[in-house]
mmCIF entry with sequence, helices, sheets and N, C-alpha, C, O atoms, coordinates in Angstrom:
data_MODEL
# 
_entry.id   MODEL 
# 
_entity.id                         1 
_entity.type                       polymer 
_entity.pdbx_number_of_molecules   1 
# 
_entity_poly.entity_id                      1 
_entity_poly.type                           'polypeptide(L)' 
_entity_poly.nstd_linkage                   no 
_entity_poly.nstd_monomer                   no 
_entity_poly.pdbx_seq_one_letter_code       
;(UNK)(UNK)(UNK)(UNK)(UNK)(UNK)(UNK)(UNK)(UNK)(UNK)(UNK)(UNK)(UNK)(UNK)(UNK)(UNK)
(UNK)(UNK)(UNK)(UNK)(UNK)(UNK)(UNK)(UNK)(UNK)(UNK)(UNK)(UNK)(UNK)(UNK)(UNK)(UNK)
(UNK)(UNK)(UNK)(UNK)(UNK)(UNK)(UNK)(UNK)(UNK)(UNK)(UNK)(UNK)(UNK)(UNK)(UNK)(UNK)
(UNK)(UNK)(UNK)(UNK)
;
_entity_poly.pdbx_seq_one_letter_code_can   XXXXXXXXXXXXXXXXXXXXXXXXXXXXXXXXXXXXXXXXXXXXXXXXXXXX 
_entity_poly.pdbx_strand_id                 A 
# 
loop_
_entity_poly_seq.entity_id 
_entity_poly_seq.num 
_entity_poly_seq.mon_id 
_entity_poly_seq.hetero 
1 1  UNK n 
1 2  UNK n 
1 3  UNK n 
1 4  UNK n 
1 5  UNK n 
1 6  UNK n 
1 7  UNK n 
1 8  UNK n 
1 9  UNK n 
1 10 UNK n 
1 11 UNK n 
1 12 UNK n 
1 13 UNK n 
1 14 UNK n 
1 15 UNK n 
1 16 UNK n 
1 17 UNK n 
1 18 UNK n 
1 19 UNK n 
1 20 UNK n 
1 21 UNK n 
1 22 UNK n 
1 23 UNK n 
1 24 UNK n 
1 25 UNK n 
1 26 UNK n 
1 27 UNK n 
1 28 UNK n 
1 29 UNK n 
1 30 UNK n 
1 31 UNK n 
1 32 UNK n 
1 33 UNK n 
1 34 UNK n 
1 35 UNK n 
1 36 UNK n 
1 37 UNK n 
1 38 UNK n 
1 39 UNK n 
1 40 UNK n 
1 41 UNK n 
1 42 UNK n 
1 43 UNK n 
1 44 UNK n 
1 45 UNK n 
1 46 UNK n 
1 47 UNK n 
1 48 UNK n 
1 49 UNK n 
1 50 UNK n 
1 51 UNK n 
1 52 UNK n 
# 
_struct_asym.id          A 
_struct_asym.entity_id   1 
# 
loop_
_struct_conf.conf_type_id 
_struct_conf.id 
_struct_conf.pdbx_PDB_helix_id 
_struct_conf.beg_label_comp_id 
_struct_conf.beg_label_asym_id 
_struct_conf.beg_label_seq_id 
_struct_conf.pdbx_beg_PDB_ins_code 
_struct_conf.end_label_comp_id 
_struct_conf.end_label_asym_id 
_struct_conf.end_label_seq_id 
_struct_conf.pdbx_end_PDB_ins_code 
_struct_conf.beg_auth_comp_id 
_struct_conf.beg_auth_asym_id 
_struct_conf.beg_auth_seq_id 
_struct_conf.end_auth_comp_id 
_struct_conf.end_auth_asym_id 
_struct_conf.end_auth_seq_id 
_struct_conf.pdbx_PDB_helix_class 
_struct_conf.details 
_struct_conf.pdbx_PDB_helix_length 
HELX_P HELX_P1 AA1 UNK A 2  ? UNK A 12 ? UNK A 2  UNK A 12 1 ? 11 
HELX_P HELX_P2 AA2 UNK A 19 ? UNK A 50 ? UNK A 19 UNK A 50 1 ? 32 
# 
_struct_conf_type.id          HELX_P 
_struct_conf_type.criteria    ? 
_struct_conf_type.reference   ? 
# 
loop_
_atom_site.group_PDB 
_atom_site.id 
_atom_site.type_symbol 
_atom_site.label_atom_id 
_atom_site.label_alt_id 
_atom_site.label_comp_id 
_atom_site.label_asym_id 
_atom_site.label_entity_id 
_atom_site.label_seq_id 
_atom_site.pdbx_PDB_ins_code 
_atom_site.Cartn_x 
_atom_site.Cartn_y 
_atom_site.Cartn_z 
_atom_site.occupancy 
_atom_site.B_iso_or_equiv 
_atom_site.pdbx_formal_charge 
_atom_site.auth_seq_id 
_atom_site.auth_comp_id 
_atom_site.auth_asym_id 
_atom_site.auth_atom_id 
_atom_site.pdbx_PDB_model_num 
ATOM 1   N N  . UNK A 1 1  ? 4.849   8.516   12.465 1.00 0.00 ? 1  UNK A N  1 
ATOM 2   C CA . UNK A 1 1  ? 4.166   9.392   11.554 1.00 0.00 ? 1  UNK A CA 1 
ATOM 3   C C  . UNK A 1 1  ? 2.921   8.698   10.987 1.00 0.00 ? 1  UNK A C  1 
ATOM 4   O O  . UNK A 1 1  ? 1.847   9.253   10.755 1.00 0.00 ? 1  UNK A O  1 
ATOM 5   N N  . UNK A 1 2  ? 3.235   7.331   10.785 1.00 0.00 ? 2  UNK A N  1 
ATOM 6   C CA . UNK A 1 2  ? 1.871   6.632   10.062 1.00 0.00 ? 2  UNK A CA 1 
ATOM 7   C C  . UNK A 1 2  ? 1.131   6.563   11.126 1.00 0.00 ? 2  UNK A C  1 
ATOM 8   O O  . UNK A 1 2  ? 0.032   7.081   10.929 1.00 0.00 ? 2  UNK A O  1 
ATOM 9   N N  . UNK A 1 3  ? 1.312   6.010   12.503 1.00 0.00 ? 3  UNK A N  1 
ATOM 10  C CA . UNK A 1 3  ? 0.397   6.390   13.587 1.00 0.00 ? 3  UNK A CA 1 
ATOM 11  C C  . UNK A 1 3  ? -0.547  7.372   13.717 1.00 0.00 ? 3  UNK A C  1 
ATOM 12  O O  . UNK A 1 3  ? -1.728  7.288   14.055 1.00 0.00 ? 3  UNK A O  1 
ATOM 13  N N  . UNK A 1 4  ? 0.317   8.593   13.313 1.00 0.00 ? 4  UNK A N  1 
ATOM 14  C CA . UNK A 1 4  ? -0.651  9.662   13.497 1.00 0.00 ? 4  UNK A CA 1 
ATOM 15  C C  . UNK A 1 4  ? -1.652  10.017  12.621 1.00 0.00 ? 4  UNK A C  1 
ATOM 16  O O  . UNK A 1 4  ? -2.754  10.455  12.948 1.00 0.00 ? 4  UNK A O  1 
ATOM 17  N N  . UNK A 1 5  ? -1.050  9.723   10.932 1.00 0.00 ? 5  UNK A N  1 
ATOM 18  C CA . UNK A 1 5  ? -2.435  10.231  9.924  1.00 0.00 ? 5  UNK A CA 1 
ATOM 19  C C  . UNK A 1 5  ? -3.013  9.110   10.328 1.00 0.00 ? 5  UNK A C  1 
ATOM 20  O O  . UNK A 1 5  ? -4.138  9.205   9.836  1.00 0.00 ? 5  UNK A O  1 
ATOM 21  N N  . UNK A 1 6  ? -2.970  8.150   10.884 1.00 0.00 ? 6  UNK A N  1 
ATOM 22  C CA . UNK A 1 6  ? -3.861  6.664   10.644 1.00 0.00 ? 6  UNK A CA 1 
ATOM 23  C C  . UNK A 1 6  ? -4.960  7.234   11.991 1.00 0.00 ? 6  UNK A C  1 
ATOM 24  O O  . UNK A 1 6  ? -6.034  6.686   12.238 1.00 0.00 ? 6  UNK A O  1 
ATOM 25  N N  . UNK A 1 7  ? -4.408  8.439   12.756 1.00 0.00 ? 7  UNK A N  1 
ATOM 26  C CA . UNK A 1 7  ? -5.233  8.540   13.846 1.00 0.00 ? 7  UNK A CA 1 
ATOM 27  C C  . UNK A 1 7  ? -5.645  9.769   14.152 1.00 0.00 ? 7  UNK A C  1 
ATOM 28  O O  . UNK A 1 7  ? -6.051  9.999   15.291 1.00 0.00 ? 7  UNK A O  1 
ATOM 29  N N  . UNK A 1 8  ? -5.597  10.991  12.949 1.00 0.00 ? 8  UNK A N  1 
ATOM 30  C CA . UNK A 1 8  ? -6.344  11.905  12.248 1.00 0.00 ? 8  UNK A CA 1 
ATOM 31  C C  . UNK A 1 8  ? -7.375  11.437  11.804 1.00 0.00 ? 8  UNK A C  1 
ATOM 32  O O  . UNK A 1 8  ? -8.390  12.050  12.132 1.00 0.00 ? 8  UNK A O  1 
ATOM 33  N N  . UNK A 1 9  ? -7.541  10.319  10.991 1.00 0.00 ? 9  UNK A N  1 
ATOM 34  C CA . UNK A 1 9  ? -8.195  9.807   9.930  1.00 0.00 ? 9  UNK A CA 1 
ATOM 35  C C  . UNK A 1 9  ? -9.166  9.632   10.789 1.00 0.00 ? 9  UNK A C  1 
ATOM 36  O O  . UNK A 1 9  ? -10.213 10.279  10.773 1.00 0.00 ? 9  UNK A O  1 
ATOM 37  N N  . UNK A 1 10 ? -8.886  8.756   11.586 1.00 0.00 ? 10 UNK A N  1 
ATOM 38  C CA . UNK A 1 10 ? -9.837  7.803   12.326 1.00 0.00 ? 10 UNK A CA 1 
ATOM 39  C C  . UNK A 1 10 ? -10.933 8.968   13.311 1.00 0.00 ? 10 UNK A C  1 
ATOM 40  O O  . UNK A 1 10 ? -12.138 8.801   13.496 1.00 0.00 ? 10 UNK A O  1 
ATOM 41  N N  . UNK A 1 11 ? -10.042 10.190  13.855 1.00 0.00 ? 11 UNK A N  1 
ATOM 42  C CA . UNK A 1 11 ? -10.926 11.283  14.474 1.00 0.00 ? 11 UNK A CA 1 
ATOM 43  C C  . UNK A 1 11 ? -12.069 11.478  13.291 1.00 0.00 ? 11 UNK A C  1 
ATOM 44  O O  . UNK A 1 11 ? -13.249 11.193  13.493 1.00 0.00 ? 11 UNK A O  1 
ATOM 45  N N  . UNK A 1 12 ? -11.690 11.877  12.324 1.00 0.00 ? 12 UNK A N  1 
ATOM 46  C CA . UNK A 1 12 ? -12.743 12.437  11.422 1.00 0.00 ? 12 UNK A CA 1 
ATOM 47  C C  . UNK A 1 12 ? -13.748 11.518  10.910 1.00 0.00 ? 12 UNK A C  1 
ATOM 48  O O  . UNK A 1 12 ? -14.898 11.910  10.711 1.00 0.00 ? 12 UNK A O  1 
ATOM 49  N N  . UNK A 1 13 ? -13.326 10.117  10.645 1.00 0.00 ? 13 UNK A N  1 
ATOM 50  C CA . UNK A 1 13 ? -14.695 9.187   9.959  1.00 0.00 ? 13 UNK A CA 1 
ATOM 51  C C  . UNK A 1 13 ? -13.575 8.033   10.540 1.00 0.00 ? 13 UNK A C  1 
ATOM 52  O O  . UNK A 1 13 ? -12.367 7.963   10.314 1.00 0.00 ? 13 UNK A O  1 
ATOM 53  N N  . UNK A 1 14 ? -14.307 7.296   11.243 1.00 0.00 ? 14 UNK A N  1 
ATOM 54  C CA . UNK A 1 14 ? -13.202 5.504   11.834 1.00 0.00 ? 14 UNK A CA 1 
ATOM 55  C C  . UNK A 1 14 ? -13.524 4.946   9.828  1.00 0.00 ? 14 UNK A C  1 
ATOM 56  O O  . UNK A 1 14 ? -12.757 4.012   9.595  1.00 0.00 ? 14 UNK A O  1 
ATOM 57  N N  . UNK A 1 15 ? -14.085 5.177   8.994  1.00 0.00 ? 15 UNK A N  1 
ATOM 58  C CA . UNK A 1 15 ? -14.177 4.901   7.650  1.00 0.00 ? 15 UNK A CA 1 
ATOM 59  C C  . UNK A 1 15 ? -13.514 5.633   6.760  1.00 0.00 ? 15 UNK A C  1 
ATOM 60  O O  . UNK A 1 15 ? -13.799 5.570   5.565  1.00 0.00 ? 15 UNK A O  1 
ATOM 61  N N  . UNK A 1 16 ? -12.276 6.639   7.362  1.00 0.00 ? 16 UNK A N  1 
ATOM 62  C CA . UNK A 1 16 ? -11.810 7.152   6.568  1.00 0.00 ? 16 UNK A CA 1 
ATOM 63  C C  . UNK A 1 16 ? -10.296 6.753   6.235  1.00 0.00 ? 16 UNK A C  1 
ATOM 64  O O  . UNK A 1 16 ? -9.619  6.886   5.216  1.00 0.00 ? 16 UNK A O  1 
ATOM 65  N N  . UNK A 1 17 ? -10.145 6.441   6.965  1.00 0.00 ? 17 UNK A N  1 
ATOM 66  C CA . UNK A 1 17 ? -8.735  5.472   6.953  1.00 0.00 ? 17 UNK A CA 1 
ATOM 67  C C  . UNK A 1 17 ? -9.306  4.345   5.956  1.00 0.00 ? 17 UNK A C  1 
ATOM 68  O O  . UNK A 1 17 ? -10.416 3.851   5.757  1.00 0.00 ? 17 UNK A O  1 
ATOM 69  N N  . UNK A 1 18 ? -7.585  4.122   5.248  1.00 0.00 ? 18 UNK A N  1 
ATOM 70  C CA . UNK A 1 18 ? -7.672  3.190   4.163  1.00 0.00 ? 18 UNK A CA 1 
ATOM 71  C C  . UNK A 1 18 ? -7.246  1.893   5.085  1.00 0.00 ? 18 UNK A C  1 
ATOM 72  O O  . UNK A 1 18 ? -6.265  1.994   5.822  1.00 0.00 ? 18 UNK A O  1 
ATOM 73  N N  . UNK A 1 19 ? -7.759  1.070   5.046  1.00 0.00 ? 19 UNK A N  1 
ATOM 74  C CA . UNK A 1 19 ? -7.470  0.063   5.989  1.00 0.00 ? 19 UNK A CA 1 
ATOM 75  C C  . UNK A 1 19 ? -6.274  -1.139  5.415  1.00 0.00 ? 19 UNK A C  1 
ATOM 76  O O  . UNK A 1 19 ? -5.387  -1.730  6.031  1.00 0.00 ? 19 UNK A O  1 
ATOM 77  N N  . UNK A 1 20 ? -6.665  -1.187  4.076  1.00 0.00 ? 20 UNK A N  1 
ATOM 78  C CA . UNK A 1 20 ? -5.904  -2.425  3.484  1.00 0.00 ? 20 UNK A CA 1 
ATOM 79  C C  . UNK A 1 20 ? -4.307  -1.267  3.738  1.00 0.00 ? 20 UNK A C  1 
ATOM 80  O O  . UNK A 1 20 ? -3.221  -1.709  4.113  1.00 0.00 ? 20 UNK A O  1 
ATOM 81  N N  . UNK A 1 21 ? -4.480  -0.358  3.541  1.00 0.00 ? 21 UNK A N  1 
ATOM 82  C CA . UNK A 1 21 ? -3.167  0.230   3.596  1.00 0.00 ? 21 UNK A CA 1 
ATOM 83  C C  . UNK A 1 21 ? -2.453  0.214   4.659  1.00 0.00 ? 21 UNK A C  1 
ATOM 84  O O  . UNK A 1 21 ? -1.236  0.083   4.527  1.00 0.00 ? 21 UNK A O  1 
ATOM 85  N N  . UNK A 1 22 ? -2.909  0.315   5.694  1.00 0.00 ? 22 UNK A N  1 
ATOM 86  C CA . UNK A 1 22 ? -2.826  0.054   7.277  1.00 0.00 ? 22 UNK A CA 1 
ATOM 87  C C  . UNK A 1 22 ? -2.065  -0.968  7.385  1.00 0.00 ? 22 UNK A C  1 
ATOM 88  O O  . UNK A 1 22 ? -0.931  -1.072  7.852  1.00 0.00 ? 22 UNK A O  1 
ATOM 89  N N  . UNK A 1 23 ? -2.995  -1.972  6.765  1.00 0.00 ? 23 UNK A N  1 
ATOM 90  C CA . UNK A 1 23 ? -3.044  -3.796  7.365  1.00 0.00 ? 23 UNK A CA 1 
ATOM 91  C C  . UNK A 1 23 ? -1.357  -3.789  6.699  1.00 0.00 ? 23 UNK A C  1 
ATOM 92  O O  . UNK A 1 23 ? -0.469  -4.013  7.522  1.00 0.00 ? 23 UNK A O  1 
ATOM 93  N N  . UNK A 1 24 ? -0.998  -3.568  5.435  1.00 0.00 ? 24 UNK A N  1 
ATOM 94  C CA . UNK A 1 24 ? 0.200   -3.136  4.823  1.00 0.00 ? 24 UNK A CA 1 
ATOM 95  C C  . UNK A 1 24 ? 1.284   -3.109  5.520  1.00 0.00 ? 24 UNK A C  1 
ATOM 96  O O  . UNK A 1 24 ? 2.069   -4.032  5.738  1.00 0.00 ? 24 UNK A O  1 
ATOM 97  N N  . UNK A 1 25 ? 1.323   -1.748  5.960  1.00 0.00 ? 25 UNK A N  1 
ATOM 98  C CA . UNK A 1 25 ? 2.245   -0.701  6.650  1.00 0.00 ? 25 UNK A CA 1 
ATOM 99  C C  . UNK A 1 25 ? 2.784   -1.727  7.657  1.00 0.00 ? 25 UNK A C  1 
ATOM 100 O O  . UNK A 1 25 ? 3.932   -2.129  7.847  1.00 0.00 ? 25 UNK A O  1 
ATOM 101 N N  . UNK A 1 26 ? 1.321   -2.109  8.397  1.00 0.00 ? 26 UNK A N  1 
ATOM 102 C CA . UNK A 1 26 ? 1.487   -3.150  9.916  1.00 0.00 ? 26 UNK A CA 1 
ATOM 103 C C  . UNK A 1 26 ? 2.707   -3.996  9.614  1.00 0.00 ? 26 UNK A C  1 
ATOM 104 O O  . UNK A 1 26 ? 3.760   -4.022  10.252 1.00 0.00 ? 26 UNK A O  1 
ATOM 105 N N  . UNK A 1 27 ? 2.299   -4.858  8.257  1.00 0.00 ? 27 UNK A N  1 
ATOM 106 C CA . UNK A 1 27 ? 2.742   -6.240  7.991  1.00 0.00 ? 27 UNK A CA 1 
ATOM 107 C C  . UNK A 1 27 ? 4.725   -5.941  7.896  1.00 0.00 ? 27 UNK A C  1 
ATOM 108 O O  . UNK A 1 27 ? 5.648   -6.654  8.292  1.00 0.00 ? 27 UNK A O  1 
ATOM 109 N N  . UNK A 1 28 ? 4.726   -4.725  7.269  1.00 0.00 ? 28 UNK A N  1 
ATOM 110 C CA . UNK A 1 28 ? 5.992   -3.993  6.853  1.00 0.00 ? 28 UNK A CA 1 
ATOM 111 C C  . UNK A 1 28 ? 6.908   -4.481  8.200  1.00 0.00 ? 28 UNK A C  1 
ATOM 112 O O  . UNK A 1 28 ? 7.793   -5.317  8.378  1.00 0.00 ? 28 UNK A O  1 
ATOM 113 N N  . UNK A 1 29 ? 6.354   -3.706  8.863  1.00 0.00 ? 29 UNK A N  1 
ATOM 114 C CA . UNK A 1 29 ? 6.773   -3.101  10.043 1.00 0.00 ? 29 UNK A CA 1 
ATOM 115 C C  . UNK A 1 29 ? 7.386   -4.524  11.463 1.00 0.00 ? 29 UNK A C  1 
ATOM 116 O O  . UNK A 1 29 ? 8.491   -4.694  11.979 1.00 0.00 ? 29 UNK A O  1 
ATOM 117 N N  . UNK A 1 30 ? 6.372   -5.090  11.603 1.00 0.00 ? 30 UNK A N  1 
ATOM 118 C CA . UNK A 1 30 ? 6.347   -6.631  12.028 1.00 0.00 ? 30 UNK A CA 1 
ATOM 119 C C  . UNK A 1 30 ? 7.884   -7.512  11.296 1.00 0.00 ? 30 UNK A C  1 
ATOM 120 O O  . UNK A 1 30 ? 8.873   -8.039  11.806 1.00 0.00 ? 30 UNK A O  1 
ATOM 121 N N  . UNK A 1 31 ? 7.468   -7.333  10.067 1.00 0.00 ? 31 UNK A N  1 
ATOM 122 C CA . UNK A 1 31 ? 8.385   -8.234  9.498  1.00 0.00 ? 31 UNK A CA 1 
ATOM 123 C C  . UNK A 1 31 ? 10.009  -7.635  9.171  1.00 0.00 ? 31 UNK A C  1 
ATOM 124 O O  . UNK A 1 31 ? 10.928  -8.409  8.903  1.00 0.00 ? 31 UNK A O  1 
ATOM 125 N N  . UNK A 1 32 ? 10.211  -5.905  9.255  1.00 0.00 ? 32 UNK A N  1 
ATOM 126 C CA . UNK A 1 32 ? 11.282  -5.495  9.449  1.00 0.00 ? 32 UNK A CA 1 
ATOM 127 C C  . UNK A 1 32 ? 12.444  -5.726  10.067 1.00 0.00 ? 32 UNK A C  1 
ATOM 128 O O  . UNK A 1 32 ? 13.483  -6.043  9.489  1.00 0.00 ? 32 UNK A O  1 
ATOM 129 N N  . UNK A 1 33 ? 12.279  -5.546  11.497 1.00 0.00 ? 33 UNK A N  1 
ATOM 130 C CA . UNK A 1 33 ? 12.753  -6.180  12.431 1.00 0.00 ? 33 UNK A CA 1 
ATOM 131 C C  . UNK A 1 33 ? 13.421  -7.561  13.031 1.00 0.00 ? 33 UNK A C  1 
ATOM 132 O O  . UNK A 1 33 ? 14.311  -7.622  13.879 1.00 0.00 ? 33 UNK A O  1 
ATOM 133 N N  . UNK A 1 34 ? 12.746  -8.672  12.356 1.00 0.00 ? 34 UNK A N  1 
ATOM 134 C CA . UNK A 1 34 ? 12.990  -9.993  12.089 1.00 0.00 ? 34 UNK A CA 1 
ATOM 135 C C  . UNK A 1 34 ? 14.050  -9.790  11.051 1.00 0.00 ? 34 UNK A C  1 
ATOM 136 O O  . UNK A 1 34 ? 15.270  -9.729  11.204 1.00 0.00 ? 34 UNK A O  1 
ATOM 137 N N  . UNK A 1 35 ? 13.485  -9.718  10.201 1.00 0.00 ? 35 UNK A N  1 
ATOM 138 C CA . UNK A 1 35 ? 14.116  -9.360  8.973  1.00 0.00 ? 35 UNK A CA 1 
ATOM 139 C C  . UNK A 1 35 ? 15.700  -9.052  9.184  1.00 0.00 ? 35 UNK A C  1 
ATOM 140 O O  . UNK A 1 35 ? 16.649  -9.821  9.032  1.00 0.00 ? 35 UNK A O  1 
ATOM 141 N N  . UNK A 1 36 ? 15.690  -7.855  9.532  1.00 0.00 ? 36 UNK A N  1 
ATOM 142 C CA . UNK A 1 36 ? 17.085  -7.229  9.630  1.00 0.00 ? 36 UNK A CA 1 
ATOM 143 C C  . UNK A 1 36 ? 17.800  -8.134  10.503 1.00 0.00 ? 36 UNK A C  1 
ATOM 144 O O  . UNK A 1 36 ? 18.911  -8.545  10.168 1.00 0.00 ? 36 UNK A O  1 
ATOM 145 N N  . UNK A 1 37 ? 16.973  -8.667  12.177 1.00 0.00 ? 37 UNK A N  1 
ATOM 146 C CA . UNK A 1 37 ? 18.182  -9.432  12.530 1.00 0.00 ? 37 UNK A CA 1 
ATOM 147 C C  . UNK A 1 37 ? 18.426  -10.862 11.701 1.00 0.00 ? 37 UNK A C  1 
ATOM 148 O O  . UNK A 1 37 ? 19.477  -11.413 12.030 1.00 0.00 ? 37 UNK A O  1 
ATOM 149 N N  . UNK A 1 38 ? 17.908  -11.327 11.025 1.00 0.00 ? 38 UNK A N  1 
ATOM 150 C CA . UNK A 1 38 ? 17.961  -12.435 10.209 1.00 0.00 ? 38 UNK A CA 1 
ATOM 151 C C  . UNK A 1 38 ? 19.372  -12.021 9.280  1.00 0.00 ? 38 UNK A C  1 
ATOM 152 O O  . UNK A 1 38 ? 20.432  -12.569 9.582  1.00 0.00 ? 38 UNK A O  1 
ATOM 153 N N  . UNK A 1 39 ? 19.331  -11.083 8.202  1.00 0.00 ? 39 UNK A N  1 
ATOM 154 C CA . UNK A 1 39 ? 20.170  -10.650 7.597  1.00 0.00 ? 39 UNK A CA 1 
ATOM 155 C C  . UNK A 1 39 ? 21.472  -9.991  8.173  1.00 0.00 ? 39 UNK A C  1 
ATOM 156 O O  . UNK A 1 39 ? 22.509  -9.743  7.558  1.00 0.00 ? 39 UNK A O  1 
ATOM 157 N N  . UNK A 1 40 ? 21.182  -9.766  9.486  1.00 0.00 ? 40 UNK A N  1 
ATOM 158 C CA . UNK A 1 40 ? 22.572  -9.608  9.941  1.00 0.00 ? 40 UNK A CA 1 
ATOM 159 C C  . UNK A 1 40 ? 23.285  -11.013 10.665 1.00 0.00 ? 40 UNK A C  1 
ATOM 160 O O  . UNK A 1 40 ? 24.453  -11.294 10.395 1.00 0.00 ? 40 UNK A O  1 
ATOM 161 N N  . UNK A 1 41 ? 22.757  -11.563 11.273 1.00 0.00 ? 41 UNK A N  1 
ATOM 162 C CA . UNK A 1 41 ? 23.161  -12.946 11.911 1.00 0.00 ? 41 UNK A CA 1 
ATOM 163 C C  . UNK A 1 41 ? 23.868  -13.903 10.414 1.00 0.00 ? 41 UNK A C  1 
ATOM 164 O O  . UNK A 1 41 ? 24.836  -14.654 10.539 1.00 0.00 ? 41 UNK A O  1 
ATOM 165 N N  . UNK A 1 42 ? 23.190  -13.680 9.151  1.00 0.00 ? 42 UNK A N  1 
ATOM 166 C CA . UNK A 1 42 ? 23.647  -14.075 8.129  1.00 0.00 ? 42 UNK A CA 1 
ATOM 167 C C  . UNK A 1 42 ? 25.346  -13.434 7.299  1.00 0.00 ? 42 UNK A C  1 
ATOM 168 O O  . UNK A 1 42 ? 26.261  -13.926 6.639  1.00 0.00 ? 42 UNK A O  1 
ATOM 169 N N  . UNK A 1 43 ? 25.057  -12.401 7.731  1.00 0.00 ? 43 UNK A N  1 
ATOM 170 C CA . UNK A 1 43 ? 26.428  -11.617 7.258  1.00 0.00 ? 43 UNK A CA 1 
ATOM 171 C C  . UNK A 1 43 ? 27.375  -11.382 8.338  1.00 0.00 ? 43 UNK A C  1 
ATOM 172 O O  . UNK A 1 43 ? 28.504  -11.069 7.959  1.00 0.00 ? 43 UNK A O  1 
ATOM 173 N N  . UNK A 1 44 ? 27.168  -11.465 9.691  1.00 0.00 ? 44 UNK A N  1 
ATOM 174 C CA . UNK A 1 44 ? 28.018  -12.175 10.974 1.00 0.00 ? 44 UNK A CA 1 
ATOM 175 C C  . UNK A 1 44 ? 28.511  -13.984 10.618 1.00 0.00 ? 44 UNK A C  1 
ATOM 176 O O  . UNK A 1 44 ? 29.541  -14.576 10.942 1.00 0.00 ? 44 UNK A O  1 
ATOM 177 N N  . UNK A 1 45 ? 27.666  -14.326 10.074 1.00 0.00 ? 45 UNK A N  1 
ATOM 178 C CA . UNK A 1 45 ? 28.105  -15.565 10.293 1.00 0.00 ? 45 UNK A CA 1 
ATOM 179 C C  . UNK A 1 45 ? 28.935  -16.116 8.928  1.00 0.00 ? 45 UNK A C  1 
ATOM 180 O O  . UNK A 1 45 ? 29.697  -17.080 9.004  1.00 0.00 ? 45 UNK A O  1 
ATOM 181 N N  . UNK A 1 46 ? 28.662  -15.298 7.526  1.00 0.00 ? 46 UNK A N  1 
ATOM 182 C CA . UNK A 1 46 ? 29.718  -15.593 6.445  1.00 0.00 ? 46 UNK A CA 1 
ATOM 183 C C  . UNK A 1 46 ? 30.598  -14.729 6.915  1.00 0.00 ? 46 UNK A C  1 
ATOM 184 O O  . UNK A 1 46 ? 31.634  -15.391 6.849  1.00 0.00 ? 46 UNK A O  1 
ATOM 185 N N  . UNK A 1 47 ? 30.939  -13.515 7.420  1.00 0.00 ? 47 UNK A N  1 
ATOM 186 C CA . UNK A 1 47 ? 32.141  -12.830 7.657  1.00 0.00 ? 47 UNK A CA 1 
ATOM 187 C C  . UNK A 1 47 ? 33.150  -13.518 8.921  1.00 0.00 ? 47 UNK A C  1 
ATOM 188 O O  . UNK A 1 47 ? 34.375  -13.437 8.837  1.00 0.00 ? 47 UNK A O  1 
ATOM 189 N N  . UNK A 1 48 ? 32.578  -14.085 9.895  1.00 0.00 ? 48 UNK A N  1 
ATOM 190 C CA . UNK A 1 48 ? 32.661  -14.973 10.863 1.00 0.00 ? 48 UNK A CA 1 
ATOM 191 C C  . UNK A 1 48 ? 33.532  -16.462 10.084 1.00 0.00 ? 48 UNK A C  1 
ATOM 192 O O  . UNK A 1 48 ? 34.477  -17.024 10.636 1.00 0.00 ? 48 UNK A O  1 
ATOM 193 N N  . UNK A 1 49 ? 33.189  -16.712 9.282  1.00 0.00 ? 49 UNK A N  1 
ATOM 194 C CA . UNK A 1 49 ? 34.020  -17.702 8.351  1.00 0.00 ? 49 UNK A CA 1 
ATOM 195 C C  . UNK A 1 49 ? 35.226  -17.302 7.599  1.00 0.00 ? 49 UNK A C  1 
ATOM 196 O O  . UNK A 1 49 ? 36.410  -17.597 7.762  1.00 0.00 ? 49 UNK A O  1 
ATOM 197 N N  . UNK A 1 50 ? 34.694  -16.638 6.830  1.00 0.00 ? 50 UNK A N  1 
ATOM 198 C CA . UNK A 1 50 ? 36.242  -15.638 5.798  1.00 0.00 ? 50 UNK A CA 1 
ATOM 199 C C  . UNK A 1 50 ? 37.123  -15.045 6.581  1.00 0.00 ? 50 UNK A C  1 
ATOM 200 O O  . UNK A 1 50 ? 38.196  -14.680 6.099  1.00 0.00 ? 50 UNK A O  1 
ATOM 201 N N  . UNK A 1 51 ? 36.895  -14.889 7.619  1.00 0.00 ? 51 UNK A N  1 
ATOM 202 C CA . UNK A 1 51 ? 38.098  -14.039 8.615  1.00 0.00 ? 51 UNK A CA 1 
ATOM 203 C C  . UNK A 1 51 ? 38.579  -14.140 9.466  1.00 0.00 ? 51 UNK A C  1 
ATOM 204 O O  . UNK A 1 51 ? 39.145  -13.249 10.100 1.00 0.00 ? 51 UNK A O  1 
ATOM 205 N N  . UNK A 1 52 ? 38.433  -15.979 9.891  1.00 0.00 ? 52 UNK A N  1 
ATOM 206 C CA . UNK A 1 52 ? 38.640  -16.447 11.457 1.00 0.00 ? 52 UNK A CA 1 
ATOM 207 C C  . UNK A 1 52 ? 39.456  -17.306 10.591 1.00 0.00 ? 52 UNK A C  1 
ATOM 208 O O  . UNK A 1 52 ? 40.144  -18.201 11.082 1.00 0.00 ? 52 UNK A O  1 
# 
C-alpha cells in the first residue's frame, strides 16, 4: 500500500512525495524482519531451556 501512494505521488510531481517519510517507512520495514527473527530465536531459546 505504501508502494503505491509513494508511486501516485511520484506520477504527479517526483517532489511530491515526502521523502524523509519514505526513507522512514524503508528503515521500518528492513529492520522488521531481522527483528522478528531475532525475537523469536530469543523466545525459542529461553523456552528451549525451561522445558527441556
Amino acid at each position: 500500500m505504501t508502494g503505491a501512494i509513494i508511486g501516485v505521488g511520484a506520477t504527479k510531481r517526483f517532489s511530491a512525495v515526502r521523502w524523509g517519510v519514505t526513507q522512514s517507512l524503508m528503515a521500518a520495514w528492513v529492520l522488521t524482519i531481522p527483528g522478528s527473527g531475532l525475537l523469536a530465536a530469543g523466545i525459542y531459546y529461553t523456552a528451549s531451556l525451561l522445558f527441556i
